[in-house]
C-alpha positions, -999 to 999 in steps of 0.1 A, spaced: 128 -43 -704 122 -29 -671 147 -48 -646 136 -29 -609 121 -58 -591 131 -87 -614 147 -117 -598 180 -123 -617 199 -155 -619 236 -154 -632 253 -182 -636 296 -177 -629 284 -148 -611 312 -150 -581 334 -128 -601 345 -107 -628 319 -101 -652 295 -120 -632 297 -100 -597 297 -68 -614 267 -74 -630 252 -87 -600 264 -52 -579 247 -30 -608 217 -57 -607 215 -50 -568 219 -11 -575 190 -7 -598 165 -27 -574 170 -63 -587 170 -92 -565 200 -116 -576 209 -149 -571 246 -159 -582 262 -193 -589 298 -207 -593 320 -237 -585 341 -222 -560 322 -218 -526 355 -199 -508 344 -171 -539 305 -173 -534 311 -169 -494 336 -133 -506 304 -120 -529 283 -129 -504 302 -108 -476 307 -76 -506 269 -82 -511 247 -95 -482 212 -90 -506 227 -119 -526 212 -153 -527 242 -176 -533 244 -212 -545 273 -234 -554 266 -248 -587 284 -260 -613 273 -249 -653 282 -276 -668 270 -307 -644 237 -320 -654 230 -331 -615 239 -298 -600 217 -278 -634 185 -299 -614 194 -293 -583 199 -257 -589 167 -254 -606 149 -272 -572 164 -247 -552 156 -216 -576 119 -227 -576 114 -229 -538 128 -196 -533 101 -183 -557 115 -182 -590 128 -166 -615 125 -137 -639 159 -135 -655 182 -162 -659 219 -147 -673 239 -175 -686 277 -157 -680 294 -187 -667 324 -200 -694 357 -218 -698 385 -206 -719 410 -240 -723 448 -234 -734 455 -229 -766 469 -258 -788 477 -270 -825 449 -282 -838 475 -302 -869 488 -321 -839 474 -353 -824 462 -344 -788 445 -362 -764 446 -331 -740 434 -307 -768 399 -329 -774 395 -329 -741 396 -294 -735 376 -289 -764 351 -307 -753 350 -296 -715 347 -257 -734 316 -274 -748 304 -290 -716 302 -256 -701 301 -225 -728 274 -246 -748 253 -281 -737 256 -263 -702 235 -234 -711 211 -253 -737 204 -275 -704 201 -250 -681 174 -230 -703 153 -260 -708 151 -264 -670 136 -233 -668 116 -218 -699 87 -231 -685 96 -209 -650 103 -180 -674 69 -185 -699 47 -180 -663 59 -147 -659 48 -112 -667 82 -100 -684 111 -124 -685 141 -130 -707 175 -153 -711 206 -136 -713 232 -158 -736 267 -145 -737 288 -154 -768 318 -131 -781 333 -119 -807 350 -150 -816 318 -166 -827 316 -137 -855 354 -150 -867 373 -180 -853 401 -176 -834 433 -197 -841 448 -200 -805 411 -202 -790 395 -224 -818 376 -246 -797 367 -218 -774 349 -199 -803 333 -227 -818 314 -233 -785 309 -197 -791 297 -199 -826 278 -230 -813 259 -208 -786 251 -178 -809 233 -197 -836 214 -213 -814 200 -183 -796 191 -172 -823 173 -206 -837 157 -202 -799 142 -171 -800 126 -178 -836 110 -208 -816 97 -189 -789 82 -161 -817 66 -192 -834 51 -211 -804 36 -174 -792 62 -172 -762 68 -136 -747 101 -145 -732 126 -125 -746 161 -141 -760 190 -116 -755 222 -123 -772 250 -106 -748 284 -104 -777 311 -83 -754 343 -78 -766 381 -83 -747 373 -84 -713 394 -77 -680 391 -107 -661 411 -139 -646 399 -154 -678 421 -127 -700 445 -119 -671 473 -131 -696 460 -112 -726 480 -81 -733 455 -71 -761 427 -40 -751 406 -46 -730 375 -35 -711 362 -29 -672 337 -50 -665 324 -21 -652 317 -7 -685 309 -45 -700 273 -42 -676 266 -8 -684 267 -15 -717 241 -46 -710 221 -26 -689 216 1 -715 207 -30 -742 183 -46 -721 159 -13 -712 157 -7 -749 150 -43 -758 180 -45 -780 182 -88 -785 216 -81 -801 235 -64 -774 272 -58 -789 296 -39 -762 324 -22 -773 348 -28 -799 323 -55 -810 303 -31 -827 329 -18 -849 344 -57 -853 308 -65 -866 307 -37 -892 345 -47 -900 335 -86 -904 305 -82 -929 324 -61 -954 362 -68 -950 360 -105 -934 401 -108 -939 406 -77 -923 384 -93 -894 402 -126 -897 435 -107 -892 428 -88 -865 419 -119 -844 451 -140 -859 476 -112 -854 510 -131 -867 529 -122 -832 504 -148 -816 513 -179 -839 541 -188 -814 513 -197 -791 505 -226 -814 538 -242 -815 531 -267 -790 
């Protein structure tokens, strides 16, 4: 996929992952609009980045998804549309009565999944007018194997990457050229994982990575460690499990 001159949308793209990509978007001759919550952190990407086109939007409020599709379609359109915006929620024990823990599970939800199924419905129709367009889901290793102290997390996860799939098998069917990209990066260094002493990588390195899948039209774009953790999961799915669920983490879920 050639991405010089394609408008790009990413959504949670006021930091981390999100800016970067939008920098190396930028670099390569892409026009990018970015989203987020926080307008202080749209204003700062804004100021790093004047090409940017920022709104304030929020990935998983149904009011701002239409309003944000309004405002993408009167500045033209677009080509791309990245869904990077996610939550990660505390961890908790799922074998104890929680009020707190359903509704963290299903604000991860909110966002990570019904957020993005909304969003590309709002604007496959955009995307089908174009030349050469695609969606960009992001889902993560943890929808391969579930995660004890993230479970909720990586069933939204899980959630997401079955139904890109199921998506671009309906856009194959109904003749659709728009191309369905599943982005599955590993441990990345963000405020999300600031906490996480595991490896982890730039986010540098996370957008190279997508970069390189998307010019060779790789729909399965693994980064990382999550190429080897793939290989690891179909053959030895303990091993996988373990890895994940490494026993000095289960104080986490004494709460």
């Amino acid at each position: 996929m050639n991405l010089k001159g394609k408008t790009i949308l990413i959504t949670g793209g006021a930091s981390g992952i999100g800016l970067e990509a939008a920098r190396q978007f930028l670099a390569i001759g892409a026009k990018v609009i970015i989203t987020g919550r926080n307008q202080v952190k749209l204003d700062t990407a804004k100021q790093l980045y004047p090409a940017i086109i920022a709104i304030q939007s929020d990935a998983g409020n149904e009011a701002d998804a239409k309003s944000l599709y309004h405002k993408v379609n009167e500045l033209g359109g677009i080509d791309i549309l990245y869904n990077n915006a996610a939550v990660l929620v505390s961890p908790s024990n799922l074998g104890i009565a929680n009020e707190k823990h359903i509704e963290g599970a299903a604000y991860e939800m909110k966002v990570n999944y019904l957020g993005v199924v909304r969003l590309n419905n709002l604007f496959l129709d955009m995307l089908k007018s174009r030349e050469e367009a695609a969606i960009i889901n992001t889902t993560s290793i943890l929808s391969q194997a579930p995660s004890l102290i993230e479970a909720t997390y990586s069933s939204s996860k899980t959630a997401l990457a079955f139904y890109t799939v199921s998506l671009r098998e309906h856009l194959k069917i109904i003749g659709s050229k728009v191309k369905i990209f599943e982005l599955i990066p590993p441990l990345v260094a963000t405020e999300m994982t600031a906490e996480r002493k595991d490896k982890k990588i730039s986010p540098m390195e996370m957008v190279k990575g997508l970069i390189n899948g998307l010019s060779k039209n790789d729909y399965t774009i693994r980064i990382g460690d999550a190429k080897l953790f793939n290989l690891v999961n179909r053959f030895l799915p303990k091993t996988a499990f373990n890895i994940l669920n490494p026993k000095k983490d289960h104080h986490l879920l004494k709460n």
